[in-house]
VEXRO-593229 format. One record per residue (C-alpha): chain; x, y negated, z; residue in one letter. Coordinates in Angstrom, 2 decimals, always signed. Last residue first. Layout:
<atoms>
ATOM  ch     east    north       up  aa
ATOM   A        X        Y        Z   A
...
</atoms>
This chain:
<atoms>
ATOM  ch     east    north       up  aa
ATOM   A   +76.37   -90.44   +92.96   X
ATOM   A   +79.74   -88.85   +93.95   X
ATOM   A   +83.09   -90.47   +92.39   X
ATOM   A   +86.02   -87.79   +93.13   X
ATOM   A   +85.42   -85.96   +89.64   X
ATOM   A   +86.23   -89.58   +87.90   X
ATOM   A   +90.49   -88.47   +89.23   X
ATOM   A   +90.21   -85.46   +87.52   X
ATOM   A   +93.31   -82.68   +88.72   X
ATOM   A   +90.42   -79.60   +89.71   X
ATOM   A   +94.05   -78.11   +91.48   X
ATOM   A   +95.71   -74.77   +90.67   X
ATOM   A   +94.91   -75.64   +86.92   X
ATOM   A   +98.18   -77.90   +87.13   X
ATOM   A  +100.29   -75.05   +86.84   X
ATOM   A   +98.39   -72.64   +84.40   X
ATOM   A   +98.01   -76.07   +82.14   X
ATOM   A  +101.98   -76.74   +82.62   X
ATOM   A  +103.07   -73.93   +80.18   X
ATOM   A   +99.50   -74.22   +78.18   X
ATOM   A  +101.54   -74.61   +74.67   X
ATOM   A  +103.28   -77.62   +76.29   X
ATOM   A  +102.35   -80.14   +74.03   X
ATOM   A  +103.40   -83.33   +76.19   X
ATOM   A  +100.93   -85.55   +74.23   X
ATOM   A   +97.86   -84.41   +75.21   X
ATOM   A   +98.74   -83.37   +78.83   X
ATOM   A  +100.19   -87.03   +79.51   X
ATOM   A   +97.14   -88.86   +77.36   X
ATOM   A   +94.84   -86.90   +79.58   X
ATOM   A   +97.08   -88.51   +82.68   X
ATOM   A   +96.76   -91.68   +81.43   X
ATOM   A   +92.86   -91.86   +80.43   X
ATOM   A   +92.07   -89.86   +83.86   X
ATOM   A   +93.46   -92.68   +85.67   X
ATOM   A   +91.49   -95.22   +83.62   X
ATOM   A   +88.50   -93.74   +84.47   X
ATOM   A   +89.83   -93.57   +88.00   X
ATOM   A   +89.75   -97.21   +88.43   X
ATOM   A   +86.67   -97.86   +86.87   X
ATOM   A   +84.94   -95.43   +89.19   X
ATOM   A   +86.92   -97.09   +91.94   X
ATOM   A   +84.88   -99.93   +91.57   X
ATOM   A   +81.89   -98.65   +94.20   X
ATOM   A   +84.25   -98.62   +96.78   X
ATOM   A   +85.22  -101.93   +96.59   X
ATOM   A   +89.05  -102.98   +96.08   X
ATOM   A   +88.89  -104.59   +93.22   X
ATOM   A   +91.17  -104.04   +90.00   X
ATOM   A   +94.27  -105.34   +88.84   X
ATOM   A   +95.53  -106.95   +91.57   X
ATOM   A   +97.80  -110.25   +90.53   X
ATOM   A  +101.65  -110.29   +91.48   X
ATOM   A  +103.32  -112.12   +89.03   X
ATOM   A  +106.74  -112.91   +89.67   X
ATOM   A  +108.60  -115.91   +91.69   X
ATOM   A  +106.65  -115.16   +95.16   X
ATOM   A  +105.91  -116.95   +97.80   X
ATOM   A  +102.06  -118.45   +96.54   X
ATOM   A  +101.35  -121.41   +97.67   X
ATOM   A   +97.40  -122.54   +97.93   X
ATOM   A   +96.33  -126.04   +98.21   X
ATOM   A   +92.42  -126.56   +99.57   X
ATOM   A   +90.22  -129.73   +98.88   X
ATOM   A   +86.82  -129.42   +99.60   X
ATOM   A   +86.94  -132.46  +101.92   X
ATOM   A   +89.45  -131.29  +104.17   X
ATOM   A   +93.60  -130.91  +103.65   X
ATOM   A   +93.30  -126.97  +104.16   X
ATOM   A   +96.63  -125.66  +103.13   X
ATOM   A   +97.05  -122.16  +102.74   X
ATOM   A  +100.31  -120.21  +102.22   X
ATOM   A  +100.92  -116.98  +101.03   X
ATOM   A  +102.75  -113.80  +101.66   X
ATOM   A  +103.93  -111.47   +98.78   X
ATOM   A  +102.57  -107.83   +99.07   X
ATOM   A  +105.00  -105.12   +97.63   X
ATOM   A  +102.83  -101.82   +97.97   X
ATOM   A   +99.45  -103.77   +96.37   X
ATOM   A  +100.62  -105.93   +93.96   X
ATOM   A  +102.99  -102.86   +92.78   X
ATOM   A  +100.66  -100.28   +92.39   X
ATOM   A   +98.15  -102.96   +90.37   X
ATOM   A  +100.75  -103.78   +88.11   X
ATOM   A  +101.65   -99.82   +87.55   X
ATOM   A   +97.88   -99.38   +86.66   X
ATOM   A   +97.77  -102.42   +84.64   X
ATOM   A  +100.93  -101.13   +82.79   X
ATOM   A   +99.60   -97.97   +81.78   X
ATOM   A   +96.37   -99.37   +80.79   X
ATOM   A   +97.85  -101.62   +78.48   X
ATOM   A  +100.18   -98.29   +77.61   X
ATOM   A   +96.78   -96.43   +76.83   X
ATOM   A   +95.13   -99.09   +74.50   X
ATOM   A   +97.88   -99.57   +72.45   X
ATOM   A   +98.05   -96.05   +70.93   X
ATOM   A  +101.26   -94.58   +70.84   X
ATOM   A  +102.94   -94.03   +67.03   X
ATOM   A  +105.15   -90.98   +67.31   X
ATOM   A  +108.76   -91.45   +68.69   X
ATOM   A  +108.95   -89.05   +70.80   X
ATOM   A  +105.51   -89.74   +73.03   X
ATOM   A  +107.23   -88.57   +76.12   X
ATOM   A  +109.63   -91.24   +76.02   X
ATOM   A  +107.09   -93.91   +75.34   X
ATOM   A  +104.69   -92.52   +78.08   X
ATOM   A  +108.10   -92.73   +80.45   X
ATOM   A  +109.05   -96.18   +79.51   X
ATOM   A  +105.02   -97.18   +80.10   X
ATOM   A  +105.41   -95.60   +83.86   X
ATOM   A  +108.39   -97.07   +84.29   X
ATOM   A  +106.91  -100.66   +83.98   X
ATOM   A  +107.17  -103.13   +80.96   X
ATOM   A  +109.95  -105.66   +80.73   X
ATOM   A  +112.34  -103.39   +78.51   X
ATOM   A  +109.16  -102.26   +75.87   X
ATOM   A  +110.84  -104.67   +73.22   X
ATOM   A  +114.26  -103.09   +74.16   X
ATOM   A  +113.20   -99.71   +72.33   X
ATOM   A  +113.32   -96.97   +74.67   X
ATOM   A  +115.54   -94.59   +75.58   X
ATOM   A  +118.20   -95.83   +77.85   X
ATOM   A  +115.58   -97.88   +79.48   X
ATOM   A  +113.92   -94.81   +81.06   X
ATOM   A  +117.11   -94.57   +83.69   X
ATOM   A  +115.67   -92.21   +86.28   X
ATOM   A  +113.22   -89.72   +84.55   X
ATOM   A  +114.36   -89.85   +80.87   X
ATOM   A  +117.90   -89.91   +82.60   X
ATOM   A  +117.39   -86.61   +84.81   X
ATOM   A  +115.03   -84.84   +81.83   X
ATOM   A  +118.33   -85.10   +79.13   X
ATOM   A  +120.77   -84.31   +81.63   X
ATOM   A  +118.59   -80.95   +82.57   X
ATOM   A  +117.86   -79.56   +78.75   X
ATOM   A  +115.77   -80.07   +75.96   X
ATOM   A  +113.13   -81.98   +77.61   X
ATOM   A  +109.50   -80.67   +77.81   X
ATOM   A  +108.71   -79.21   +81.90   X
ATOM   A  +111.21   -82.07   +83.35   X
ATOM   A  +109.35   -84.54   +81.54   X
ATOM   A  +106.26   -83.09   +82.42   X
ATOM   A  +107.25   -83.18   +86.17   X
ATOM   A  +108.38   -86.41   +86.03   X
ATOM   A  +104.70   -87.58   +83.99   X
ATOM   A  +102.92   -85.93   +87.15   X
ATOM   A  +104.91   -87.22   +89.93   X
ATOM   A  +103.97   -90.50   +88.28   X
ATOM   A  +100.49   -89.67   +87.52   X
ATOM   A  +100.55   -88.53   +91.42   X
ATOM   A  +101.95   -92.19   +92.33   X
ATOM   A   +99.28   -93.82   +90.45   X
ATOM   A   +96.94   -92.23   +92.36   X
ATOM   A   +98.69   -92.67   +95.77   X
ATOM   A   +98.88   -96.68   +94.95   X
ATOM   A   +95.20   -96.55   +94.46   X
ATOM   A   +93.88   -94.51   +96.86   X
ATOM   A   +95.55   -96.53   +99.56   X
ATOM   A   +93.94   -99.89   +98.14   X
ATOM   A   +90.90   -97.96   +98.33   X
ATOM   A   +91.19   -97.01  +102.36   X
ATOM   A   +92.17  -100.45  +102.59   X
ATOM   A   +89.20  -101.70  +101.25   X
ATOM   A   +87.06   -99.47  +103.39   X
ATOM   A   +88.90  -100.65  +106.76   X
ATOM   A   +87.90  -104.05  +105.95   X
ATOM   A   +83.94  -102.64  +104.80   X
ATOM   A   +83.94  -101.39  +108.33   X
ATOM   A   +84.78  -104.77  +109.88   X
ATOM   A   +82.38  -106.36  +107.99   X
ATOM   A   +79.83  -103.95  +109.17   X
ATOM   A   +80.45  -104.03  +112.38   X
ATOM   A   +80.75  -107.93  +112.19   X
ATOM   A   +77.31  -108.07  +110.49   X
ATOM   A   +76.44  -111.78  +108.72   X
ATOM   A   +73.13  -111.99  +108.22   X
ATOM   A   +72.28  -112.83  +104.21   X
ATOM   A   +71.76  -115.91  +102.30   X
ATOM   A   +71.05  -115.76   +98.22   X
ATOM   A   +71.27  -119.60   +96.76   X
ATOM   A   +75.02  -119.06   +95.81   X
ATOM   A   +73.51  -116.27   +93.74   X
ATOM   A   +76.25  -114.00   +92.15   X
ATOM   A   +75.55  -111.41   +94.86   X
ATOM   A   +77.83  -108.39   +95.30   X
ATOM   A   +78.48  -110.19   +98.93   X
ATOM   A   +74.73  -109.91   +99.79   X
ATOM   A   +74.51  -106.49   +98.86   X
ATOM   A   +77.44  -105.83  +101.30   X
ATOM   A   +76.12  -107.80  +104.29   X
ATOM   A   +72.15  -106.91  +103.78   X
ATOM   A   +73.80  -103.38  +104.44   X
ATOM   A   +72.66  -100.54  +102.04   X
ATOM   A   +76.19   -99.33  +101.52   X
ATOM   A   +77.31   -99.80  +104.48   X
ATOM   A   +77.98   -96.60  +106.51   X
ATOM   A   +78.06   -94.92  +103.14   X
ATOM   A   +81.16   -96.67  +101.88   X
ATOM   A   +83.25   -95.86  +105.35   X
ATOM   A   +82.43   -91.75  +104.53   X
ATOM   A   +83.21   -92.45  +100.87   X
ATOM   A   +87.07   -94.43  +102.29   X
ATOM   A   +87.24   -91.21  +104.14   X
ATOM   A   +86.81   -88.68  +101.47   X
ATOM   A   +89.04   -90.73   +98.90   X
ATOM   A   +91.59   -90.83  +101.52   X
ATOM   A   +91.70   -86.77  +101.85   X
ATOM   A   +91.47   -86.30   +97.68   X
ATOM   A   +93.91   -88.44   +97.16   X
ATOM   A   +96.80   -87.09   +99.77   X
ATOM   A   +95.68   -83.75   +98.44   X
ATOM   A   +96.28   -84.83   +94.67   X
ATOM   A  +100.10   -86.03   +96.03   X
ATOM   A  +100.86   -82.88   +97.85   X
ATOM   A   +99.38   -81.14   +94.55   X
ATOM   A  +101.51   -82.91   +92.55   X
ATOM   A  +104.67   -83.17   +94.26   X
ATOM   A  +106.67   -80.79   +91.51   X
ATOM   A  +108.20   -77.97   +91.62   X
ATOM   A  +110.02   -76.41   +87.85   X
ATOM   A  +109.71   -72.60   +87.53   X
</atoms>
């Protein structure tokens, strides 16, 4: 039977999801937090440093769950590549050298999108799901390999921001609480697409039933 990280990984979910909630509720209701959601420029609210503070930890919390989500749909993808492919060379290059099997229009995109491509066979991959894909893995990445930045305030309004890095490196999605919903909807839509397309006759569904794997089933209220 093939081993896999994924319930380590789930767990490691599950835990920071519970904590960044418990940081969520503290502030939730807080003049502070409403006031920030606000549009308005005209709405004024009193500035709270506990809560501030706890709203810092919050979004870091949520950055967490986000690079450990898209971690255990990678661990997941491995593991059903390892699960479907005809023998051991074939599942040790689709996992460590994707570009050997895709098309060289899909060369740029991240592993994760080489993998869905692999896994796919050759049958015709909706759009949607490898935009999604690649968002996630984008999202990952701006987050584990942070570029610094510069800020110049010359006065008057007028600010000059430098950015050290060469690539793109632009979040995704927000790191509020309440946006993770978002975030784990399109989760859900990768790793559905995983089970959907690997067609393993319930061989990995007895495996991966040991753990309620739905990434929406975190978000309470």
């Amino acid at each position: 039977m093939i081993h896999s990280a994924i319930h380590d990984n789930w767990d490691r979910v599950q835990i920071m999801h519970s904590m960044a909630y418990d940081y969520y509720c503290e502030t939730k209701d807080s003049e502070l937090r409403q006031g920030m959601g606000s549009s308005s420029c005209e709405d004024s609210f009193a500035f709270n440093a506990f809560v501030f503070e706890t709203m810092r930890k919050e979004a870091c919390l949520v950055e967490a769950i986000m690079v450990w989500s898209v971690i255990a749909i990678e661990t997941l993808i491995n593991h059903v590549l390892a699960e479907v492919s005809p023998d051991e060379l074939s599942a040790k290059n689709a996992i460590e050298y994707p570009d050997k099997r895709i098309d060289k229009r899909y060369k740029k995109c991240h592993d994760l999108v080489k993998k869905l491509i692999i896994l796919n066979d050759g049958k015709e991959i909706n759009d949607e799901i490898l935009l999604v894909a690649e968002n996630l893995s984008e999202n990952r990445n701006a987050i584990v390999h942070d570029k610094p930045f510069e800020l110049n305030d010359y006065g008057d309004g007028e600010v000059k921001i430098i950015n050290y890095s060469l690539r793109e490196n632009e979040k995704k999605y927000s790191n509020k609480y309440e946006d993770l919903k978002i975030f784990f909807k399109d989760c859900d839509k990768i790793k559905d697409y995983i089970f959907s397309a690997s067609d393993l006759n319930g061989k990995l569904c007895s495996y991966s039933q040991c753990v309620d794997f739905s990434f929406s089933s975190l978000i309470i209220g």
